[in-house]
C-alpha positions in Angstrom: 0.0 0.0 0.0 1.2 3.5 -1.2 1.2 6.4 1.0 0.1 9.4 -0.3 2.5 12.5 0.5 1.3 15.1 2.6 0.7 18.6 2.2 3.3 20.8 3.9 1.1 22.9 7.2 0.4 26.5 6.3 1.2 29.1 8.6 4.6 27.3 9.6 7.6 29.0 8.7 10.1 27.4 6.6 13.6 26.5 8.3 16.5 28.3 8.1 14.8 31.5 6.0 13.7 34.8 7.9 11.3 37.5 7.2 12.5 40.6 5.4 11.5 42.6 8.6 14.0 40.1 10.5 17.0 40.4 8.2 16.4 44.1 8.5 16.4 44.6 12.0 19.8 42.0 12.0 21.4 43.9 9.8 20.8 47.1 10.9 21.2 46.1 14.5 24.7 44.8 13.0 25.9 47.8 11.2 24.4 49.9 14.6 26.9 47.8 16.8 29.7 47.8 14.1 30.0 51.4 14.0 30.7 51.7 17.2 33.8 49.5 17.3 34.8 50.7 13.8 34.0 54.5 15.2 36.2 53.9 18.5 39.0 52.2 16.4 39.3 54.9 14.4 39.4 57.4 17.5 42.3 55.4 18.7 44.2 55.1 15.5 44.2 59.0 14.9 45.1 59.2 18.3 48.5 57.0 18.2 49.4 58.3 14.5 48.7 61.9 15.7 50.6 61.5 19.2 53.7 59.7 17.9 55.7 62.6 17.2 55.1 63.9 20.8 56.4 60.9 22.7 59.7 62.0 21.2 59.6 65.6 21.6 61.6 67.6 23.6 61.5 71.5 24.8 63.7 72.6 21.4 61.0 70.7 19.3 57.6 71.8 21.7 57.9 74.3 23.5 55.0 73.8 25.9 57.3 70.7 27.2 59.6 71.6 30.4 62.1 68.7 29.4 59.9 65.7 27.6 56.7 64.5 27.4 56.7 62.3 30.2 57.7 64.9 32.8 55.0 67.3 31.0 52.2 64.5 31.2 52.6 63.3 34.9 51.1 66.2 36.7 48.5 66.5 34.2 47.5 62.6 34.9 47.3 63.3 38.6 45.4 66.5 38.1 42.8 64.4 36.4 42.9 61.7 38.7 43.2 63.2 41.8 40.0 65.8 41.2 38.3 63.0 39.8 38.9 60.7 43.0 37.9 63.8 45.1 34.4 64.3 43.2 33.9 60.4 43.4 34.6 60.4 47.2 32.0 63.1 48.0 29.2 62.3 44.9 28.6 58.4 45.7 27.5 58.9 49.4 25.4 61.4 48.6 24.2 60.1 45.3 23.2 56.4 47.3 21.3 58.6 50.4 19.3 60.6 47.8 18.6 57.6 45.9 17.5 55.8 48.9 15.1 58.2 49.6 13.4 58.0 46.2 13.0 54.5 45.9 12.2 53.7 49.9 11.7 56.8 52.1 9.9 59.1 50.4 5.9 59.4 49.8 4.9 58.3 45.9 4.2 62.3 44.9 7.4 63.5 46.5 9.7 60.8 44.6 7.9 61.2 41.4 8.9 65.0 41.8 12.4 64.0 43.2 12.9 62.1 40.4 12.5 64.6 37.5 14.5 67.1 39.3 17.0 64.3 39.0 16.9 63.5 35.4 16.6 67.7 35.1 19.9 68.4 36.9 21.5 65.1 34.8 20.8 67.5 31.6 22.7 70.9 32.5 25.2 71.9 30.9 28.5 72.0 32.1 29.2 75.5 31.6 26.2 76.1 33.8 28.0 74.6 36.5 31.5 76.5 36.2 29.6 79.2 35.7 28.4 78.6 39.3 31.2 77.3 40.9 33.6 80.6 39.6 30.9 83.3 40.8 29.1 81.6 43.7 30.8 78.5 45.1 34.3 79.7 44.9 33.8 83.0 47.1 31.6 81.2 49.4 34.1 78.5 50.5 37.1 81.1 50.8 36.6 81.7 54.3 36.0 77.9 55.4 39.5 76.9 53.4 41.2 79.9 55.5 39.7 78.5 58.9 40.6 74.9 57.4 44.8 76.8 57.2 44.9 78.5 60.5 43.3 75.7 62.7 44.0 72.4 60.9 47.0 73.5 58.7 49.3 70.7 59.9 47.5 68.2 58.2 49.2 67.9 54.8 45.9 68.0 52.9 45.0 70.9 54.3 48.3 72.8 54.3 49.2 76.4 53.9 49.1 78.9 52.0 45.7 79.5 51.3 44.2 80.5 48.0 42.9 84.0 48.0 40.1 83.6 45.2 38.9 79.6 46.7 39.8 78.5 42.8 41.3 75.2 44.1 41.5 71.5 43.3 39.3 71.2 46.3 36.7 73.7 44.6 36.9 72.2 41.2 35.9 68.7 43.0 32.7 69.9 44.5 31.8 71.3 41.5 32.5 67.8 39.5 30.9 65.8 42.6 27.6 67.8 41.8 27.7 67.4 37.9 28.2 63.5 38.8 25.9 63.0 41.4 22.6 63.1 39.5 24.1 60.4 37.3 24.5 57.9 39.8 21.8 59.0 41.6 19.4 57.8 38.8 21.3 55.3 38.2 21.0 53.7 41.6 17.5 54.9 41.9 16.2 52.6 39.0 18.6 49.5 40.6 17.0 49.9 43.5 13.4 50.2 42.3 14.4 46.5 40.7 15.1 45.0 43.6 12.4 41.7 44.2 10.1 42.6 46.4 9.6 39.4 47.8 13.7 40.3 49.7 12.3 42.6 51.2 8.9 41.1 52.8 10.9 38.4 54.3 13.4 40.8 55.6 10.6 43.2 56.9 8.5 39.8 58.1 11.9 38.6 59.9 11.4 41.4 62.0 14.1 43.8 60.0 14.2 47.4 60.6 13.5 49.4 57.1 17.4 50.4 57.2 18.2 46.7 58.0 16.0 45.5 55.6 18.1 48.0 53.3 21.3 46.8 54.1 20.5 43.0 53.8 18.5 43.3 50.8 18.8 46.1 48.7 22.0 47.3 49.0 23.7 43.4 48.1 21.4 43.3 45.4 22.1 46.3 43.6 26.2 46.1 44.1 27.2 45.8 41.2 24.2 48.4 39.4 26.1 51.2 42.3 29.7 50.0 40.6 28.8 50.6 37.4 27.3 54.1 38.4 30.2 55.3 40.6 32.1 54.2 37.6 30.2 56.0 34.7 30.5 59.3 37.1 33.8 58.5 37.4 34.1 58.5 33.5 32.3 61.7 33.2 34.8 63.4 36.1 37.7 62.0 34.6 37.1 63.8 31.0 35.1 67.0 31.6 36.0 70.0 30.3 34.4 73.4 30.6 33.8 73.3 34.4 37.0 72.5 35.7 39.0 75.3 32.9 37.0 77.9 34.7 37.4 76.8 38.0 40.8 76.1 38.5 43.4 78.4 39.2 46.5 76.3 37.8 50.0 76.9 38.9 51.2 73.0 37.5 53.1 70.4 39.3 52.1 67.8 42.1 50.3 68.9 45.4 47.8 67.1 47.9 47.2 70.0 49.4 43.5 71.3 48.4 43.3 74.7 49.8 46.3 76.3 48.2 46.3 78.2 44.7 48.8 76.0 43.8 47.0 73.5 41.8 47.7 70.8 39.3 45.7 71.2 36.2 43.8 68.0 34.4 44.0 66.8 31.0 40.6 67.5 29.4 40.8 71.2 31.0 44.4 71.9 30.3 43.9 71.2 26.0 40.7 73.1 26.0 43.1 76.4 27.3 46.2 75.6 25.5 44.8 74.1 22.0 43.9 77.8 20.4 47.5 78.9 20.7 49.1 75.4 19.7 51.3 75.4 16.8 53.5 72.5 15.1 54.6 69.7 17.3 52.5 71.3 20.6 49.4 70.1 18.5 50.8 67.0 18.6 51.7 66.9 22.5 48.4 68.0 23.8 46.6 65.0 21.2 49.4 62.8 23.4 47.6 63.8 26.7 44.2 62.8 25.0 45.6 59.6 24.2 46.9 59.1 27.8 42.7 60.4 28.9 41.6 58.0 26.7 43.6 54.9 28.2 43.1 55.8 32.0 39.0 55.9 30.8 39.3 52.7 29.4 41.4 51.5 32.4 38.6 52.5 34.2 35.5 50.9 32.3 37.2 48.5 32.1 38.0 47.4 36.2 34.6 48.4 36.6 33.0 45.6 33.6 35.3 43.3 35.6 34.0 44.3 39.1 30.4 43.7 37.8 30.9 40.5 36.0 32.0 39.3 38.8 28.5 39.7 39.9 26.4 38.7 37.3 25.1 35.3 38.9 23.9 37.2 41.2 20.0 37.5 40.3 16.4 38.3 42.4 15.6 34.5 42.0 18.5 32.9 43.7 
């Protein structure tokens, strides 16, 4: 007996082919994610072809340079780092307290309100803020750095003498700390609004106090969300601009000491001052510096992709 084949099901789709929406969302999803590699290799490759000159440069051949690069770039690199560390140090406390209250402390209205003044502040610009830091901030903090000299001056962070306008590193990191906080304040607000609420009942049934219930629940589970914010503000300290150049009263070299108008100036703020009046190989020195930004930001992203993969089994359902 002879069996008859049988008609194929309608409505199935065939194996192996795709829909012309599919293999247009692929590719362009593709080409989206390809640009951005073949966008940031480029970046890299015009800085390392652009900065090769400069590694070899001296002061007869640049004359921004004291002696060679390397003694030109140090200060620069603590500058950057050092202001940057400064913001982070005073931004993430604050930034997890006032994210805290959004998500767990305060009534529904209030945090709806909290949290577009938030995303509001995220959106200034950063002139906005140097703006405010060289005309308010700086002459308001004057006197405190004075008291800080006379009464606390043995401390080598807070060592003499002290600057007569309040332009210092110190002032330059407040006003980075509050460009970077509503970053990581939203940031941490949204990982903390994802936290299952289920951790939370038990901790609060357990007999937990609401800051207990905090600190067992929410806080483990949104580590590695509050790495990667402290991080991206960390990013956005380490490169800004505008703020910092009007800030900053820069003498150069190394110092620790934050209330005196000898500062060290950072990377993104010195080639914004000193790129309009660069000429022949000085272009090429301060496109150096950049380079050197560039790998201490990707230093940085990537410790902190590290820090959070180290987290990533780490899930509301286990």
């Amino acid at each position: 007996m002879t069996s008859t084949p049988t008609a194929p099901r309608t409505g199935t789709p065939m194996k192996g082919k795709q829909r012309a929406g599919d293999r247009w969302f692929s590719g362009t999803a593709l080409a989206a994610g390809s640009m951005i590699l073949v966008t940031l290799a480029a970046v890299a490759i015009f800085l390392v072809v652009q900065s090769l000159p400069a590694l070899v440069a001296t002061n007869e051949t640049a004359s921004i340079l004291p002696t060679n690069f390397w003694d030109y770039v140090w200060p620069l690199v603590f500058g950057t780092v050092w202001a940057a560390t400064l913001a982070l140090i005073m931004a993430v406390p604050l930034s997890l307290g006032v994210a805290l209250f959004i998500s767990h402390y305060a009534p529904r209205r209030l945090s709806q309100a909290l949290g577009y003044v938030v995303d509001l502040l995220a959106a200034v610009p950063s002139v906005v803020f140097g703006l405010w830091g060289i005309g308010v901030l700086a002459p308001a903090v004057q006197p405190i750095y004075t008291w800080f000299v006379e009464n606390a001056g043995w401390f080598p962070l807070f060592s003499g003498p002290v600057s007569s306008t309040g332009r210092t590193i110190f002032t330059a990191a407040v006003v980075l700390a509050v460009m970077v906080t509503p970053i990581i304040t939203a940031i941490c607000r949204e990982i903390f609004l994802q936290t299952p609420v289920l951790h939370e009942e038990a901790a609060l049934a357990l007999g937990a106090t609401r800051w207990e219930m905090i600190r067992m629940a929410v806080l483990p589970f949104g580590r590695s969300g509050i790495v990667s914010a402290a991080m991206l503000g960390l990013g956005r300290a380490l490169g800004e601009t505008m703020a910092v150049a009007m800030v900053l009263s820069v003498s150069g070299g190394i110092s620790f000491a934050l209330f005196t108008p000898d500062n060290p100036n950072t990377i993104a703020a010195n080639i914004a001052l000193s790129f309009p009046e660069a000429y022949g190989t000085n272009i090429n020195v301060l496109i150096a510096t950049g380079l050197i930004l560039f790998v201490v930001t990707f230093a940085v992203n990537a410790v902190a992709r590290y820090i959070v993969s180290r987290r990533k089994e780490f899930s509301g359902a286990n």
